[in-house]
TORGUZA-171017 format. One record per atom (N, C-alpha, C): residue in three letters; residue number from 1; x, y, z. Coordinates in nm, 3 decimals. Layout:
N
r:Ala&k:NUM&px:X&py:Y&pz:Z $
...
# end
This chain:
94
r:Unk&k:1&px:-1.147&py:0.634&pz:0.813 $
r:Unk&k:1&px:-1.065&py:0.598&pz:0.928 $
r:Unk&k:1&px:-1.035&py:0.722&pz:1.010 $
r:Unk&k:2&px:-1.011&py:0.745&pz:1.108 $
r:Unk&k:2&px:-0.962&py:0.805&pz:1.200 $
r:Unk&k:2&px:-0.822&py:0.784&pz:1.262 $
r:Unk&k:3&px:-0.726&py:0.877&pz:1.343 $
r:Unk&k:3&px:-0.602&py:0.876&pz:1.330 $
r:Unk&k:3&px:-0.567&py:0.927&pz:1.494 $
r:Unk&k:4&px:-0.458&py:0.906&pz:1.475 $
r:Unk&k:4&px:-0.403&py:1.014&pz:1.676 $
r:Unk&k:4&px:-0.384&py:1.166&pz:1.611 $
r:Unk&k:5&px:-0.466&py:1.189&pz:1.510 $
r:Unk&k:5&px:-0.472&py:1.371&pz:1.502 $
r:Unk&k:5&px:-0.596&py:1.351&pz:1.594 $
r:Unk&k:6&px:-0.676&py:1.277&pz:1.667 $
r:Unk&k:6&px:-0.787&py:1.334&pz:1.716 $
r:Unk&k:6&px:-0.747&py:1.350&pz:1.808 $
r:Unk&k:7&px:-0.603&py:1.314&pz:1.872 $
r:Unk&k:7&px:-0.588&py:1.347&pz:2.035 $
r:Unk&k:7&px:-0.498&py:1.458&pz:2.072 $
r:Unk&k:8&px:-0.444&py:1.481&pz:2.162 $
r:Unk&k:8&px:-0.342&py:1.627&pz:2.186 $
r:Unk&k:8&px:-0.226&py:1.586&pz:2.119 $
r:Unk&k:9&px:-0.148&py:1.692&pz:2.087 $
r:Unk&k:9&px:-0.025&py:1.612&pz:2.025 $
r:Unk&k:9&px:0.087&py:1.527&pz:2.081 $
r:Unk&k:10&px:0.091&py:1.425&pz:1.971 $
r:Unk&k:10&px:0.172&py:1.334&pz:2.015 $
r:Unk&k:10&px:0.319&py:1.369&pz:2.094 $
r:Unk&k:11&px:0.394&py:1.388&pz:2.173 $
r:Unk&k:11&px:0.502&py:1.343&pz:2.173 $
r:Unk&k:11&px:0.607&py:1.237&pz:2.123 $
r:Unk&k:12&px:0.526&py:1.142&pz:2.162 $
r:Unk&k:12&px:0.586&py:1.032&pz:2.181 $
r:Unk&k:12&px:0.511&py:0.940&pz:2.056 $
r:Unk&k:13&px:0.639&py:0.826&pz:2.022 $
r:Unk&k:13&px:0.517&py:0.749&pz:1.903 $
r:Unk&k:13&px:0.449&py:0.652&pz:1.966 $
r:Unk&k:14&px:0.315&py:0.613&pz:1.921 $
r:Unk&k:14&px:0.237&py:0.469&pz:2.003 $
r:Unk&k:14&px:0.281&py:0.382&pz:1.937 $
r:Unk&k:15&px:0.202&py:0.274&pz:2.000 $
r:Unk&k:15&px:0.230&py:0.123&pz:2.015 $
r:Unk&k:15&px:0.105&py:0.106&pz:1.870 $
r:Unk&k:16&px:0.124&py:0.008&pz:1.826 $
r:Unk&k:16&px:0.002&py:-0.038&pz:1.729 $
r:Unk&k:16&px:-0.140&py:-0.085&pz:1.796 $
r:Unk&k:17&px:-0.219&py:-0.039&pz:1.695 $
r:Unk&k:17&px:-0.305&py:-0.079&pz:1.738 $
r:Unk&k:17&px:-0.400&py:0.030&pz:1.883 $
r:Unk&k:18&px:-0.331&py:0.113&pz:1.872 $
r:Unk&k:18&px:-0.354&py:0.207&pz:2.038 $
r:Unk&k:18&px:-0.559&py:0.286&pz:1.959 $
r:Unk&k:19&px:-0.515&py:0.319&pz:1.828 $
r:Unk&k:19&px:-0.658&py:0.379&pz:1.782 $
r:Unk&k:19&px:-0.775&py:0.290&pz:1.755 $
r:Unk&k:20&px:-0.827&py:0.210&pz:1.829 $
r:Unk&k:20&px:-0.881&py:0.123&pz:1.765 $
r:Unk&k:20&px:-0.990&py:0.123&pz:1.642 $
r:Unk&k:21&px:-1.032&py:0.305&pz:1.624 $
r:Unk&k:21&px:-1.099&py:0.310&pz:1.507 $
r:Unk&k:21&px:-1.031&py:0.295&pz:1.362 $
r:Unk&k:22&px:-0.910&py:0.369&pz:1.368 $
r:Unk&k:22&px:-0.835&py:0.340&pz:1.248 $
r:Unk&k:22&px:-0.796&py:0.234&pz:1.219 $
r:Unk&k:23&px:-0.899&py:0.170&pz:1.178 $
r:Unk&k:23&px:-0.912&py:0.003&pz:1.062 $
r:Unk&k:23&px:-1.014&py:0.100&pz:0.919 $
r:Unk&k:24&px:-0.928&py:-0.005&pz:0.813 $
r:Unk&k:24&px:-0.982&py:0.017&pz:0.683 $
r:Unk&k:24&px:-1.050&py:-0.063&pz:0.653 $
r:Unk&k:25&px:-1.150&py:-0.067&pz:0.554 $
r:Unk&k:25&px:-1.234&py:-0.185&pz:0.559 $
r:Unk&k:25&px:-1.211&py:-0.322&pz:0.468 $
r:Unk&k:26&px:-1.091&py:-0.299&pz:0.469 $
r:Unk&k:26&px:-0.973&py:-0.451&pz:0.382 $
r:Unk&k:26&px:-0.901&py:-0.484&pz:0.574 $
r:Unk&k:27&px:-0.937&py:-0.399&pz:0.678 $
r:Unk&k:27&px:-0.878&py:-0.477&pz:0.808 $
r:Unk&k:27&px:-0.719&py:-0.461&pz:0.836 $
r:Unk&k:28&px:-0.686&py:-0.351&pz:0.737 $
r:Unk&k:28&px:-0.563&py:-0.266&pz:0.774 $
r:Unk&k:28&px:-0.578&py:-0.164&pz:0.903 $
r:Unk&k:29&px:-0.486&py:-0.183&pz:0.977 $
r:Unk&k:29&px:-0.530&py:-0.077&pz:1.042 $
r:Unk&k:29&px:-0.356&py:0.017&pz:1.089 $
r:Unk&k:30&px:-0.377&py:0.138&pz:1.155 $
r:Unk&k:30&px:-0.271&py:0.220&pz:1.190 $
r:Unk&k:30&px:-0.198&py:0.298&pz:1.068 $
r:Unk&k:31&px:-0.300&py:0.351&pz:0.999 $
r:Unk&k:31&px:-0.250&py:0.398&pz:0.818 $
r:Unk&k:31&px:-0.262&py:0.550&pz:0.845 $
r:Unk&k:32&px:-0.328&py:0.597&pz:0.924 $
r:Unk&k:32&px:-0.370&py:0.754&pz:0.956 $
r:Unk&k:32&px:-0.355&py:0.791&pz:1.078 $
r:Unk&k:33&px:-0.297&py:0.915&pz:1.028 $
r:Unk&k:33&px:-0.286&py:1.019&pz:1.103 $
r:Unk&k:33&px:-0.166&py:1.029&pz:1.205 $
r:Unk&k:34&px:-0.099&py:0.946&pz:1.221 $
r:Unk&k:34&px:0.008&py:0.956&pz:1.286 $
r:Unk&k:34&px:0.186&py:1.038&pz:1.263 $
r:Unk&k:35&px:0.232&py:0.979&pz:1.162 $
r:Unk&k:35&px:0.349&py:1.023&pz:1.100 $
r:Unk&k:35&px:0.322&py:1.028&pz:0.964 $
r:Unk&k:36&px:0.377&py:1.148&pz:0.837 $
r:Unk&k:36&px:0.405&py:1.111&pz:0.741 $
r:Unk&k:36&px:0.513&py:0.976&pz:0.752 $
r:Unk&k:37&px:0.533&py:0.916&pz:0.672 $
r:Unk&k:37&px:0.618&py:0.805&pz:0.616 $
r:Unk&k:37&px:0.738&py:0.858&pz:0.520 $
r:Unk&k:38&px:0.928&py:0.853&pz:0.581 $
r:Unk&k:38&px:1.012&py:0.828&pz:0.484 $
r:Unk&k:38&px:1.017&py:0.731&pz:0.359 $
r:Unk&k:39&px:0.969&py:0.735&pz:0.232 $
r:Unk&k:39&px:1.067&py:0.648&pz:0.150 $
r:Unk&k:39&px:1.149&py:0.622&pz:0.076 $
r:Unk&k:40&px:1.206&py:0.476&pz:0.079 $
r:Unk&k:40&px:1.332&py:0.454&pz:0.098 $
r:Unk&k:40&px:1.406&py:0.560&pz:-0.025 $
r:Unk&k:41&px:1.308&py:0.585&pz:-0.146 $
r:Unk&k:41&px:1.380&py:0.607&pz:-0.262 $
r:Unk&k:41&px:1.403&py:0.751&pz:-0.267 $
r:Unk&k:42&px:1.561&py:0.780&pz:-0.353 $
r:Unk&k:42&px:1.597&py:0.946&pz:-0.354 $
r:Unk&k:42&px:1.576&py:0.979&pz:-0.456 $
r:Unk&k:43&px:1.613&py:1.105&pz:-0.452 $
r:Unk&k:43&px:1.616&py:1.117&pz:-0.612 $
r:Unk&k:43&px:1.687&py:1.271&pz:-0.644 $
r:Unk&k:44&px:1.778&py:1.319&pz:-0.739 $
r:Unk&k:44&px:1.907&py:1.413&pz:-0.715 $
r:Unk&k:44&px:1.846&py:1.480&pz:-0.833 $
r:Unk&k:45&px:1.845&py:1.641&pz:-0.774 $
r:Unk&k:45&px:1.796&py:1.742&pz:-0.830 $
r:Unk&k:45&px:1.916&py:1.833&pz:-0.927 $
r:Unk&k:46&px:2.054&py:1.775&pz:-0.892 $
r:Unk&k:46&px:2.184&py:1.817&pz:-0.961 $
r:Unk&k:46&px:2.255&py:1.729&pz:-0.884 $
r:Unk&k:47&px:2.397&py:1.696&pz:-0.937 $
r:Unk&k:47&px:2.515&py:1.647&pz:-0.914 $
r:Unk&k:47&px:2.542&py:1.753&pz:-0.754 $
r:Unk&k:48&px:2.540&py:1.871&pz:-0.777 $
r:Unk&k:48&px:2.609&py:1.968&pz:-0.657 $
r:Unk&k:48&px:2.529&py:1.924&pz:-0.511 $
r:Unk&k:49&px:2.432&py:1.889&pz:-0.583 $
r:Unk&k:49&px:2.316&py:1.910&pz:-0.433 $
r:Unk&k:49&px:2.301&py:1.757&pz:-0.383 $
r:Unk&k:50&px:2.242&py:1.709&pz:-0.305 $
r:Unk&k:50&px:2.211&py:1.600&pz:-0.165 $
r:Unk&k:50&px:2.123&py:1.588&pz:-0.254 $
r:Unk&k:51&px:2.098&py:1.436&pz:-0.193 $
r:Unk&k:51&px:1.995&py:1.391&pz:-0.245 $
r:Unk&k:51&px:1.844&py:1.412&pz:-0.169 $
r:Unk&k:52&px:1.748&py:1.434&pz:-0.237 $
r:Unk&k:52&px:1.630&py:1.458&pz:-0.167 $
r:Unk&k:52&px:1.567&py:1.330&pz:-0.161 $
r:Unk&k:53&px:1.490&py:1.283&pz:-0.040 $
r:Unk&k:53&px:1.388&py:1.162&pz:-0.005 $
r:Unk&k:53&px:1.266&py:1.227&pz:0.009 $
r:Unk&k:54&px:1.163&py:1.165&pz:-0.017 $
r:Unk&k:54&px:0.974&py:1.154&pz:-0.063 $
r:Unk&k:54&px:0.955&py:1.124&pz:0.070 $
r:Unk&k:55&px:0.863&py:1.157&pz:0.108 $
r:Unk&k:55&px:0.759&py:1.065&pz:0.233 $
r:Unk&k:55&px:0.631&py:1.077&pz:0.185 $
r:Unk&k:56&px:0.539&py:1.004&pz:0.260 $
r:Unk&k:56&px:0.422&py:1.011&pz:0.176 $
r:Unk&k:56&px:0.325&py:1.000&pz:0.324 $
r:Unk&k:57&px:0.159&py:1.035&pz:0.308 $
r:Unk&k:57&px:0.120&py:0.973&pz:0.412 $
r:Unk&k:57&px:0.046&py:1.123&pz:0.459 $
r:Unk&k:58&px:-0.055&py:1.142&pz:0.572 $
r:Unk&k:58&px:-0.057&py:1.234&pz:0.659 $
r:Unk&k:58&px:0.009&py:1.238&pz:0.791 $
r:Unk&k:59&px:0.006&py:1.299&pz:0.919 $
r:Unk&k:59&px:0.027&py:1.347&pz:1.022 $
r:Unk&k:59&px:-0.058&py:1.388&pz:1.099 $
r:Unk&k:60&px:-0.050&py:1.412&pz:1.233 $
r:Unk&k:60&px:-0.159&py:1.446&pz:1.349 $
r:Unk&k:60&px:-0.146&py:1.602&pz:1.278 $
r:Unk&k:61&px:-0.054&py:1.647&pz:1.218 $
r:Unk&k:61&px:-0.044&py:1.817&pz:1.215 $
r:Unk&k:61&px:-0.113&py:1.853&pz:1.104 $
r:Unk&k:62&px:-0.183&py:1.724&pz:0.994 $
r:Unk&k:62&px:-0.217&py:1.776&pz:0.901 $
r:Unk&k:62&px:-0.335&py:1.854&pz:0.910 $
r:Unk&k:63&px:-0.360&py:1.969&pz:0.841 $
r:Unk&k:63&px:-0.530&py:2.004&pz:0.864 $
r:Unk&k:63&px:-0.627&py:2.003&pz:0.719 $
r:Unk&k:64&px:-0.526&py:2.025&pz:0.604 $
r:Unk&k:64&px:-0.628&py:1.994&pz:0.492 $
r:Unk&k:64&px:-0.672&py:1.878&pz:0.458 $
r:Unk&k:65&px:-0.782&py:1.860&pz:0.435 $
r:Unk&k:65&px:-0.812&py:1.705&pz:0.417 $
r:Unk&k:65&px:-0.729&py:1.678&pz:0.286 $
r:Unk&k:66&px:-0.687&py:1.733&pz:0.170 $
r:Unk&k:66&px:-0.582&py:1.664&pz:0.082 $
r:Unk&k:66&px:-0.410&py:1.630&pz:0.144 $
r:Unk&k:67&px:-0.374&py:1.679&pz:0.256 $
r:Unk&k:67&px:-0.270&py:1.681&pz:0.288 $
r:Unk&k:67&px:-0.304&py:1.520&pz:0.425 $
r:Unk&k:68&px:-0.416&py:1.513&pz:0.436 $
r:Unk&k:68&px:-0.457&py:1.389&pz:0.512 $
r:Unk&k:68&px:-0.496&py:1.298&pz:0.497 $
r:Unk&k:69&px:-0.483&py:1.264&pz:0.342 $
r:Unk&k:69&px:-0.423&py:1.143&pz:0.259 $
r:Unk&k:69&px:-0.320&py:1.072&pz:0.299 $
r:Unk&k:70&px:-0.303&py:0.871&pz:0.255 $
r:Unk&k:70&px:-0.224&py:0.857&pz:0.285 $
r:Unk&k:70&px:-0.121&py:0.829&pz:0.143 $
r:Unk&k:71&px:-0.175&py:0.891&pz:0.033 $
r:Unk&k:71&px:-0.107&py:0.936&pz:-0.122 $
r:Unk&k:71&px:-0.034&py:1.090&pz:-0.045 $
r:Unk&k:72&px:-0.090&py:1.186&pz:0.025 $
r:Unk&k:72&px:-0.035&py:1.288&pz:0.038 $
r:Unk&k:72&px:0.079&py:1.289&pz:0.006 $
r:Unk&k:73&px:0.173&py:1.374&pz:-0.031 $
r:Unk&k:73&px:0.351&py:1.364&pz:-0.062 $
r:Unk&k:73&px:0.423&py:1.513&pz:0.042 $
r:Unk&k:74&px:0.531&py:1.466&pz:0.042 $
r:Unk&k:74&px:0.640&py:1.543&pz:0.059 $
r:Unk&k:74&px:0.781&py:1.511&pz:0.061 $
r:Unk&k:75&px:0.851&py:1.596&pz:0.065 $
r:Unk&k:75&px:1.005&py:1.581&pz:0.063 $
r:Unk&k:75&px:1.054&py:1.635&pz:0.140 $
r:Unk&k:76&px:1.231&py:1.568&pz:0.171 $
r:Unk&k:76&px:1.324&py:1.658&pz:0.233 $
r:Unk&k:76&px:1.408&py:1.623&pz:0.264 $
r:Unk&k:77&px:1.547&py:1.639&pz:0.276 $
r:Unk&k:77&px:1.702&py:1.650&pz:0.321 $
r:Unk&k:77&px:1.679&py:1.507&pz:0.371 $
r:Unk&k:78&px:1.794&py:1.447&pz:0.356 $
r:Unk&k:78&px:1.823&py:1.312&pz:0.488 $
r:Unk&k:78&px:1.825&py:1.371&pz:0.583 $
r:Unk&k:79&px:1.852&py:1.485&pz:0.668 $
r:Unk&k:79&px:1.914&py:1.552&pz:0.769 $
r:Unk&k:79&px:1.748&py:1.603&pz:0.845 $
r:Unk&k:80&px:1.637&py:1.598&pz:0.737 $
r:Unk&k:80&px:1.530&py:1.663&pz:0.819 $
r:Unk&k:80&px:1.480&py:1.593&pz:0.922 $
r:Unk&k:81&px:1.428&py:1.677&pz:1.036 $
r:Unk&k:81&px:1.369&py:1.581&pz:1.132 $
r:Unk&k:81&px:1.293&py:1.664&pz:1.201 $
r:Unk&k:82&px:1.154&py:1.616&pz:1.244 $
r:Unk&k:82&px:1.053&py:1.669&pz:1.287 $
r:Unk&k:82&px:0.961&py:1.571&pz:1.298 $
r:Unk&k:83&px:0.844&py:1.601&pz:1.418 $
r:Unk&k:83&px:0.742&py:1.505&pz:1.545 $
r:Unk&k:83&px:0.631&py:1.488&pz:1.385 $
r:Unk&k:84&px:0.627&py:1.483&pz:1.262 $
r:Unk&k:84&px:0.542&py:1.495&pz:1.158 $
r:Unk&k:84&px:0.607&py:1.378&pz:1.090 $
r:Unk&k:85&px:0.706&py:1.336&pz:1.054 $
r:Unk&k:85&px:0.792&py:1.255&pz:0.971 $
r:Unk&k:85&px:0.849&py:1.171&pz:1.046 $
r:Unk&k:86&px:0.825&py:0.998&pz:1.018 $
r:Unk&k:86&px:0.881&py:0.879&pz:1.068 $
r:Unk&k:86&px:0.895&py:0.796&pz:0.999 $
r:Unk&k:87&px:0.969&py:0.662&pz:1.046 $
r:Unk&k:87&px:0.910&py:0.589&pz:0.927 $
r:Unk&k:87&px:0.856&py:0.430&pz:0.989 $
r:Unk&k:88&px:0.806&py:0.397&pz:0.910 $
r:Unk&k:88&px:0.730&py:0.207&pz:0.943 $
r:Unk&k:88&px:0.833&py:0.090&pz:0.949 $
r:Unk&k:89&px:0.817&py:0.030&pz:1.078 $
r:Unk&k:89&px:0.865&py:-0.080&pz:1.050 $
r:Unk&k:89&px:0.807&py:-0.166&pz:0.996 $
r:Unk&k:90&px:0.837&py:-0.266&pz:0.973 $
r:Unk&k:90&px:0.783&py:-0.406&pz:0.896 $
r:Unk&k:90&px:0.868&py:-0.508&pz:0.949 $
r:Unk&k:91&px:0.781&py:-0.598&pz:0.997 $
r:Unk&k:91&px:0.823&py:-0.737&pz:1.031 $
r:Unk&k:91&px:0.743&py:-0.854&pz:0.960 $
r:Unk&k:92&px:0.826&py:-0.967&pz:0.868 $
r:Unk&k:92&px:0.779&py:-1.023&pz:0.851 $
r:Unk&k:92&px:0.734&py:-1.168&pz:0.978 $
r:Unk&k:93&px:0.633&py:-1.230&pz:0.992 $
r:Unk&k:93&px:0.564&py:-1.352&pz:1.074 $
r:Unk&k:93&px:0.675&py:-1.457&pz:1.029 $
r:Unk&k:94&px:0.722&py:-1.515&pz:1.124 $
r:Unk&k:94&px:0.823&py:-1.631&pz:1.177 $
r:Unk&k:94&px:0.729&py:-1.750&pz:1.117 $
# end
């Protein structure tokens, strides 16, 4: 699949569906290259400290191909924020 790392960097987030190459061949599509992914779950490294959250996923910023996985991992603060880290909505069909 292919991702919006092939274009200049994003500002702004797209609409679905904007890459039309990034389809998987199960007919998923919009899985790469855009934002790592927040999820939901924390997990506390001591009582003193915040809790840390996982994201998973690549980014337009990634450049190693292991970091441009969408298993890739990372972490960080509730408080972090940066054009690399978003998260998915989900709607379920009416």
């Amino acid at each position: 699949t292919v991702g919006l790392h092939s274009r200049a960097i994003p500002l702004y987030d797209a609409p679905g569906g904007i890459e039309l190459r990034d389809e998987s061949p199960f007919g998923v599509v919009d899985m790469a290259g855009f934002r790592q992914e927040w999820l939901s779950d924390a997990y506390v490294v001591s009582e003193d400290s915040p809790p840390i959250y996982r994201w998973r996923g690549g980014s337009w910023r990634s450049t190693r191909e292991q970091e441009f996985r969408l298993a890739s991992r990372g972490y960080g603060l509730a408080t972090y924020a940066a054009g690399t880290v978003g998260a998915r909505l989900i709607a379920r069909p009416r």
